[in-house]
C-alpha positions as CSV (number, residue, x, y, z in Angstrom):
1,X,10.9,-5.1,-5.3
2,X,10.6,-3.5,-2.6
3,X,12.1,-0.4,-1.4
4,X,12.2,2.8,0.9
5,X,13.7,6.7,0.8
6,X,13.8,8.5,3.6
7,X,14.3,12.7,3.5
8,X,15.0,14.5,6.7
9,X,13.9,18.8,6.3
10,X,15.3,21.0,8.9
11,X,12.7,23.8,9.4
12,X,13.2,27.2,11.1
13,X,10.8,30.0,11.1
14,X,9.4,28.0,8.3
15,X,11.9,28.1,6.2
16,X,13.7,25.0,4.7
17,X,17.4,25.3,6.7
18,X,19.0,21.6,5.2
19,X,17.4,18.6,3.3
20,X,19.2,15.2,3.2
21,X,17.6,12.3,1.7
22,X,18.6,9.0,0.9
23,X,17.8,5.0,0.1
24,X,16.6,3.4,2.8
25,X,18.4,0.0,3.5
26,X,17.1,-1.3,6.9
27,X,13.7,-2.9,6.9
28,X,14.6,-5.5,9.9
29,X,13.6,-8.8,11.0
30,X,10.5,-7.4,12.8
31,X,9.1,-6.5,9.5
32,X,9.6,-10.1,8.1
33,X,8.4,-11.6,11.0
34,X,5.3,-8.9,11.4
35,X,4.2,-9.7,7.5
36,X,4.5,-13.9,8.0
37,X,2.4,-13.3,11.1
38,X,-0.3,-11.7,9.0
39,X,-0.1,-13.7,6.2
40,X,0.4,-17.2,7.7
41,X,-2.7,-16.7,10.1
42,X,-0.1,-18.2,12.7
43,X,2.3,-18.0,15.7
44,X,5.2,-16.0,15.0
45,X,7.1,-14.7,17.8
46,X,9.2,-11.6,17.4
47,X,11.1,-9.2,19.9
48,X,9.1,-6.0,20.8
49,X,11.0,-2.4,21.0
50,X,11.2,-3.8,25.0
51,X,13.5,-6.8,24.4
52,X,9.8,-9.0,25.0
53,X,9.8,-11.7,23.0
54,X,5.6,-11.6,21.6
55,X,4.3,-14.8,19.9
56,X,0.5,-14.2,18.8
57,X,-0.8,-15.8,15.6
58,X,-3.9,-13.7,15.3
59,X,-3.4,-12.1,12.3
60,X,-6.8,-10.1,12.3
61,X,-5.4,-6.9,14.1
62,X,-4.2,-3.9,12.2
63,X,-0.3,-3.1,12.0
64,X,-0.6,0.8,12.2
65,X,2.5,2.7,12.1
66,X,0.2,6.0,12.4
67,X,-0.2,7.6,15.9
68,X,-0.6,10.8,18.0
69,X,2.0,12.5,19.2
70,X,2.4,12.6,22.8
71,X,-1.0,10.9,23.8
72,X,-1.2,7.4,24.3
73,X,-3.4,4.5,22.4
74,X,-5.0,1.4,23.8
75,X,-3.5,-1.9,22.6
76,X,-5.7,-4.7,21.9
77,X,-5.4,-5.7,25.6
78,X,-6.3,-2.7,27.3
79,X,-2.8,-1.5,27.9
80,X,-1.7,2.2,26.5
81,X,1.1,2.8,24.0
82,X,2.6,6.0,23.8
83,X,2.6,7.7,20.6
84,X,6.3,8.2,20.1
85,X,7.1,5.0,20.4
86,X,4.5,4.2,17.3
87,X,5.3,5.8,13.9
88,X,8.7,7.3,12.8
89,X,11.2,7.4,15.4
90,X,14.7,9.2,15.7
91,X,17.8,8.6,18.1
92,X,21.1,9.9,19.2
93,X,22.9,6.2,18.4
94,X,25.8,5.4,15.9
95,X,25.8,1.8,15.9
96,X,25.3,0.1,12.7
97,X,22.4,-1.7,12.1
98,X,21.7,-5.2,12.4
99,X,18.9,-7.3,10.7
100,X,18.2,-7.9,14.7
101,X,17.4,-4.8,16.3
102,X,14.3,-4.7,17.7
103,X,14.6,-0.5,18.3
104,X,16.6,2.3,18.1
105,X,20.2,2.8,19.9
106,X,19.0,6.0,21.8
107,X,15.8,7.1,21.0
108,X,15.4,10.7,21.7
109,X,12.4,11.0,24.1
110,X,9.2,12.7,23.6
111,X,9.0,16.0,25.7
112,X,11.0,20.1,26.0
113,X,13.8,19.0,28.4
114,X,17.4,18.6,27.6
115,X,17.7,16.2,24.7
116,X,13.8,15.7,24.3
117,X,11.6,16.8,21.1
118,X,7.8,17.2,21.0
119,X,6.6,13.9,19.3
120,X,3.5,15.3,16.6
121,X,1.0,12.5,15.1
122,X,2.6,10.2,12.0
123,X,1.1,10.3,8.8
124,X,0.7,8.0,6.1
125,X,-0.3,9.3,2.6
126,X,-3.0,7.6,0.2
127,X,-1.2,5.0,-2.2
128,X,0.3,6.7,-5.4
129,X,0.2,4.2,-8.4
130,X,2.5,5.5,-11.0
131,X,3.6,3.1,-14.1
132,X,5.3,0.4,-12.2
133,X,5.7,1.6,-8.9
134,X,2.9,2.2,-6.3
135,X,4.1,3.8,-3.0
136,X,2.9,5.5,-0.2
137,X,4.7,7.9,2.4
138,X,4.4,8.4,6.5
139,X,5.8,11.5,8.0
140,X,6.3,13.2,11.2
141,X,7.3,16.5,12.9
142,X,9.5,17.1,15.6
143,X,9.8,20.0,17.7
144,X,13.0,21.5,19.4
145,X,11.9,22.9,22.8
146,X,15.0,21.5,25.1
147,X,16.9,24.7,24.7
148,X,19.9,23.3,23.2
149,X,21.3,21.4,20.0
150,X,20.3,17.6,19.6
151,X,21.7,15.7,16.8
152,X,20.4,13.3,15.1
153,X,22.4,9.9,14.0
154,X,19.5,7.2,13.5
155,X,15.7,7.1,11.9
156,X,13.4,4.8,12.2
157,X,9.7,3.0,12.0
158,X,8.1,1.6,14.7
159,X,5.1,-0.2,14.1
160,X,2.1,-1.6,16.8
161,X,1.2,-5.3,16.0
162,X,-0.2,-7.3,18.0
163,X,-0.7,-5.2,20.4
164,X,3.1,-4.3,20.8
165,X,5.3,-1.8,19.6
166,X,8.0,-3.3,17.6
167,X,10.8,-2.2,15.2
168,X,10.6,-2.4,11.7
169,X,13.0,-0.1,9.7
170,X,16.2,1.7,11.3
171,X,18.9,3.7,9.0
172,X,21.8,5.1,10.6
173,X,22.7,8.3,8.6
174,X,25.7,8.6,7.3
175,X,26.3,12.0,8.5
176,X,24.5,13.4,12.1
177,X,21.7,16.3,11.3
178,X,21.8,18.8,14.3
179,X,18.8,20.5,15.2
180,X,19.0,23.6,17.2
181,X,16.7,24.8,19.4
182,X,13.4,26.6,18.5
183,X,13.3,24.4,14.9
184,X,11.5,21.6,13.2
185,X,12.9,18.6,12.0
186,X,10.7,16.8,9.4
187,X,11.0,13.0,8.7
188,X,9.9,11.3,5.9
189,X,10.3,7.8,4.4
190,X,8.3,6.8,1.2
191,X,7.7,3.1,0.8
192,X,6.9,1.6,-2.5
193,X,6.8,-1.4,-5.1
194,X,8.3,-1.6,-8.3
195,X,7.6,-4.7,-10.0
């Protein structure tokens, strides 16, 4: 089976100020339609995190869901992606989510003004085989800078196939985390198979 927890740290002057963590029930139809791609070796078209419907059947590109943070990448057609809009992803947005979303509500943007955070690199971990389970985790940092409170309603994973950015987990949370100016919020989600 398989399955996904994320955990959300709120970090000031590196200290641990709130932990919430929780299962993960949101892996959407970009997911589904990213993995078919890849292992059918055929055209399956899916909605990017622009509303752009992409139908490629290569299925020899990777699917990274590891970036910078504020620097761009190249796609596989010379076109740049920023970095916070690869890896995980948070958002201002209450809506509940649908198997169809192809991105967050309202993703908080990557910058210091009001209502932005400073995007750092997402990680993934090496895979952890434990009894039945193997599992790996991606994280990412954001940075308060805007000089006020943002708080934060939905998570998610964005991941570049293809060549496009597209949306392949979102959890709303079932209670907003508000990060106040000058601290850290950490995201994690650990994905993993139990068989």
């Amino acid at each position: 089976m398989l399955s996904a927890i994320y955990k959300l740290e709120i970090i000031k002057n590196g200290n641990i100020r709130k932990v919430i963590s929780d299962k993960s029930h949101s892996f959407l139809k970009g997911f589904v339609c990213l993995l078919h791609r890849h292992f059918a070796s055929q055209s399956t078209c899916t909605v990017d995190i622009d509303n752009a419907s992409r139908c490629d059947g290569r299925s020899d590109y990777q699917l990274s869901i590891s970036a910078p943070g504020g620097k761009s990448v190249m796609n596989r057609f010379g076109n740049f992606v920023p970095g916070y809009k690869i890896g995980i992803v948070v958002g201002t947005g209450t809506n509940s989510v649908s198997p169809t979303d192809y991105k967050l509500q309202s993703q908080v943007e990557h910058g210091t003004g009001t209502g932005q955070f400073i995007y750092y690199g997402s990680l993934c971990s090496d895979i952890s085989i434990s009894g039945s389970e193997a599992s790996f985790k991606t994280m990412r940092l954001f940075e308060n800078k805007s000089g006020g409170s943002i708080t934060i309603n939905e998570i998610g994973i964005y991941a570049v196939g293809g060549g496009y950015s597209h949306c392949i987990v979102r959890d709303v949370l079932g209670t907003g985390v508000t990060v106040n100016d000058n601290e850290v919020l950490k995201v994690e989600y650990t994905i993993k198979i139990t068989v």
